[in-house]
N, C-alpha and C positions, 0 to 999 in steps of 0.2 A: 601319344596318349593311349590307355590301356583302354580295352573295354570292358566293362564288369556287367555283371548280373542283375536286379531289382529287389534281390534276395539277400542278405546277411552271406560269405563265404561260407563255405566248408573246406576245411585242409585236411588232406590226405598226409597220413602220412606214419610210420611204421610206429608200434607199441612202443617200443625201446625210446624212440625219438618223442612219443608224446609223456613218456614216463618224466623224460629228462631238461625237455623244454615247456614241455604244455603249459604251464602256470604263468614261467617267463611271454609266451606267448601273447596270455591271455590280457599280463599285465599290460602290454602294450596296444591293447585294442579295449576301444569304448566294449563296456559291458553288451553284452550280447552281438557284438559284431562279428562273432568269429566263431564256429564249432569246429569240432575234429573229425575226420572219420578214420580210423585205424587201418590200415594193408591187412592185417593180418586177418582184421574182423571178413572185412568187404570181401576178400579173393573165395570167400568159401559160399558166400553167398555170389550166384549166378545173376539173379537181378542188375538190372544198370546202378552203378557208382552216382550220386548227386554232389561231387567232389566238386568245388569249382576251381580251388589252388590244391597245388602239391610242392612236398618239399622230400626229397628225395639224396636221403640221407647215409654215410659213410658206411652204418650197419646196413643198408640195404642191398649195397651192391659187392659191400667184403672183400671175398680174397677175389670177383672175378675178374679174368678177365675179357678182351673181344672175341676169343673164340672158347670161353668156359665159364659161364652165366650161374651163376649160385641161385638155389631154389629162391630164396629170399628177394634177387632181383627179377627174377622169372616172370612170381607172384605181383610184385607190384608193378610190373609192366602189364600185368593183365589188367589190374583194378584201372591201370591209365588208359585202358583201350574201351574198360566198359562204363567209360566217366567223359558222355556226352556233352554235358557242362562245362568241363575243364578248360579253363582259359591262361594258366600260368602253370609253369611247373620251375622248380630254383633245383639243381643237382649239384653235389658239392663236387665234383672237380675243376677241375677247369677247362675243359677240353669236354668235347659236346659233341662225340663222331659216333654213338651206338647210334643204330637204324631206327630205332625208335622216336630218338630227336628231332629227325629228320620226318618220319613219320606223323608226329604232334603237329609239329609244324606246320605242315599239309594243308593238315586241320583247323589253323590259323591259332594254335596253341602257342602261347612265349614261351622260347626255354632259356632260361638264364643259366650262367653257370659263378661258380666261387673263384676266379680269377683272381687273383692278387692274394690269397687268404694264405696262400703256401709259396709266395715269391719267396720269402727269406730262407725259408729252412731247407727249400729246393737248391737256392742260390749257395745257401753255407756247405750241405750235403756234398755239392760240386767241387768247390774252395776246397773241403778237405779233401776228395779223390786228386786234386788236381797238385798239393804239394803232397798227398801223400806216393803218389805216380813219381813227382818229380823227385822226392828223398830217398825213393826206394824200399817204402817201406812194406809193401808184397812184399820185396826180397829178402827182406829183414828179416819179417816172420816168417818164412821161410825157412834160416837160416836158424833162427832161435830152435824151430822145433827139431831142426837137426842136432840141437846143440853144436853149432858150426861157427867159428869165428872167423866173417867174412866180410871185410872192411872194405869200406866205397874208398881207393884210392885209385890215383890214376885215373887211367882212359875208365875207369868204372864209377869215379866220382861223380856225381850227381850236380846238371846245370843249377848256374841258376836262373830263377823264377825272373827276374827285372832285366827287360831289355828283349824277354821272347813276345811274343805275335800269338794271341788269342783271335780267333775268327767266330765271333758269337752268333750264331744263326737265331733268328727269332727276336724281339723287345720288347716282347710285352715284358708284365714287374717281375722273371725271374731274370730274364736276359739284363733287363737295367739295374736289378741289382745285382748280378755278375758283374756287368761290366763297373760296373762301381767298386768291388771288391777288387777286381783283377787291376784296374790303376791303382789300387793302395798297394799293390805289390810290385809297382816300376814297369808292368807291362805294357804292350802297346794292344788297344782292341780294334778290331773291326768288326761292328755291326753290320749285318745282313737283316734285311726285313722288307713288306713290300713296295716299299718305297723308299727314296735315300736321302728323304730328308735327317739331318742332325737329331744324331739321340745325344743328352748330358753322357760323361765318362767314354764315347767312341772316338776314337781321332779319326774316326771316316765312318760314314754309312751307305752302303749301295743296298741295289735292288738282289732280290735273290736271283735273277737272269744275269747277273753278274758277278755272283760268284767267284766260278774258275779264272778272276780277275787276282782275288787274293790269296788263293790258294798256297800260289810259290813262295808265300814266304809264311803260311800259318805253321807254327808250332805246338797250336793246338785247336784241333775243330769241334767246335761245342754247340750242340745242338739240344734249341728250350723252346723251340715253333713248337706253333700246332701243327698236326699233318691235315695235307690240302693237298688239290692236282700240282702245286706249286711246289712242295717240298716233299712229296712219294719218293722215297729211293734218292735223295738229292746227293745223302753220302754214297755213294759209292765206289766201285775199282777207277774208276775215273778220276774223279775228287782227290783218292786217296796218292794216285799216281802222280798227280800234280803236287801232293803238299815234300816238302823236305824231307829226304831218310830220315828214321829216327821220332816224327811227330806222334801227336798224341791224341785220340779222339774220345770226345765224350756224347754222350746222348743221355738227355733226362729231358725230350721229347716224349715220342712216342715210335714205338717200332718198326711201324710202316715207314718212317722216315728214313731209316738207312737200309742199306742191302745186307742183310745179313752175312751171308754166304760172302760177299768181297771185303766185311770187316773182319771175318776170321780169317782170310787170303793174306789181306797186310797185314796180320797180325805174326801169323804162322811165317809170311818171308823175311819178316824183322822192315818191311818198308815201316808200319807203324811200332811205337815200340813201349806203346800200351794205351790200355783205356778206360776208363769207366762205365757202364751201363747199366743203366738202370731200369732198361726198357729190352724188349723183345720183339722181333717178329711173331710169335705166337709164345705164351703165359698161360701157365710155369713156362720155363727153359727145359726143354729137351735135356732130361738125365745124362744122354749120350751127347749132348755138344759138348764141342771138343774147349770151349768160353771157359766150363767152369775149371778146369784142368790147368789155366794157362800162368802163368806164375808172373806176368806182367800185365792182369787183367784183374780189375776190381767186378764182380759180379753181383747187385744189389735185384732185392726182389719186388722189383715196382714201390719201392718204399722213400724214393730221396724227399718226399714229401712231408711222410710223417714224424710229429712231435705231439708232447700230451695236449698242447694249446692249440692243433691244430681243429678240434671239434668247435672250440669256444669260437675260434674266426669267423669260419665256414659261418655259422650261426649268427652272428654279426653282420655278417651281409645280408642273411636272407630278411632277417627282423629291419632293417635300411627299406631293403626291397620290399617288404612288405608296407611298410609305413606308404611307403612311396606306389603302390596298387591301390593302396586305399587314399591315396589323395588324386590318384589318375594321372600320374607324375610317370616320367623314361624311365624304367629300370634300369638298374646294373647290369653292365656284363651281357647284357642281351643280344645270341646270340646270330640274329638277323643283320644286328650293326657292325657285324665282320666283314660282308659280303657273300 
């Protein structure tokens, strides 16, 4: 059960996001149940914030990433630290590791996240790196802008997709609808997650301490966990050494999850023989790595996420979540009930 105030709410939350939901907001709550207070107003005023919810929205946090903070999310981490009152806060990713979170929390603040609101389009983003890898088609375009006619025959002919070993690390809704997508294509998957009970679409599920069990026969290792002490670094020169010449790794995790430095090793010796990522160690990508150069590497900018419908989801949950604050009901996605 949530605890609330004696007071009507007030929701924080940035100009842009009350320009575009406020009304939607409004209609969903009894008259006078609910005020706003702006980021933008509050961060210039020093005084404490009387915010009790916040909703901490896509334009706030932009192009940052964990080690490159945009003024925008700077500012409204301050309004959340001078907002004594604050009992809830909803962030639209999915994934809940800035220090701040953590921080709130402390405080005995909920912080929810948008989990499921971008399973699909994360899941499809994947789908396509993952026959476009297998068709060749980096090499294609490649080849077109040489104007080069350079046909997959032979030993350069391209597997096929039915019958190879997908190793999907992680189950929450992007990993399960992977693994749903990758049996429409004749694959076999393995689930990894923290425990090994049966996900629908897995013909096996283990614990992530068991792993380097499936490794020897994955033909491609996909990684859609959240990072945790469990899965820091889980890809790497190890991992990569156990799976078959020639496999293929993808990440649309997050960056701390693989070893950086040992996916450009198998990359560069051909043990791996490409991959997708859509994540980094540190964001942007280092001009000078050697990732964006590699002609068997799809290189995405933190993006396998978005689409134009991905505001409207996001949004959808939190107006759930909020219904469900104001009736003193569990929230979604709450990220204490992870462990």
């Amino acid at each position: 059960m949530t605890t609330q105030t004696s007071q009507p709410p007030k929701l924080l939350l940035s100009a842009t996001a009350l320009r575009t939901w406020g009304a939607r907001i409004l209609q969903a709550v009894p008259d006078g149940a609910l005020s706003f207070v702006a980021a933008d107003d509050a961060v210039a005023d020093p005084a404490a914030c009387d915010a009790t919810i916040a909703f901490m929205t896509r334009e706030v946090t932009g192009s940052s990433s964990r080690d490159n903070p945009t003024p925008a999310l700077r500012d409204f981490e301050i309004v959340l630290r001078r907002s004594p009152n604050l009992r809830w806060l909803h962030i639209h990713p999915a994934g809940a590791e800035r220090p701040i979170y953590r921080e709130l929390r402390a405080r005995g603040v909920k912080v929810t996240t948008s989990s499921g609101a971008t399973a699909i389009t994360v899941a499809h983003s994947t789908l396509g790196a993952i026959i476009s890898l297998t068709r060749r088609f980096p090499l294609l375009a490649d080849a077109q802008r040489r104007h080069a006619w350079e046909q997959r025959l032979g030993e350069r002919a391209p597997r096929d997709l039915g019958g190879q070993c997908a190793v999907v690390v992680g189950l929450g809704p992007i990993g399960r609808n992977l693994a749903r997508l990758l049996k429409a294509l004749g694959m076999t998957v393995v689930g990894v997650r923290r425990n090994p009970e049966p996900v629908d679409h897995c013909d096996r599920t283990i614990a992530y301490d068991r792993l380097h069990e499936a490794l020897p026969r994955a033909d491609w290792l996909i990684l859609c966990c959240p990072a945790s002490p469990l899965t820091r670094g889980i890809a790497n020169a190890a991992a990569f050494d156990a799976m078959p010449a020639g496999a293929h790794f993808v990440n649309v995790a997050r960056g701390e999850v693989a070893v950086e430095r040992d996916v450009i090793a198998a990359l560069e010796s051909g043990k791996l023989a490409g991959a997708y990522l859509d994540v980094f160690e540190r964001e942007p990508l280092d001009g000078a790595s050697p990732l964006w150069d590699m002609p068997n590497v799809i290189a995405s900018p933190h993006t396998a996420s978005h689409s134009l419908g991905q505001p409207e989801a996001i949004f959808g949950i939190f107006l759930d979540n909020l219904e469900r604050w104001r009736r003193g009901d569990k929230l979604r996605n709450d990220i204490d009930d992870l462990g």
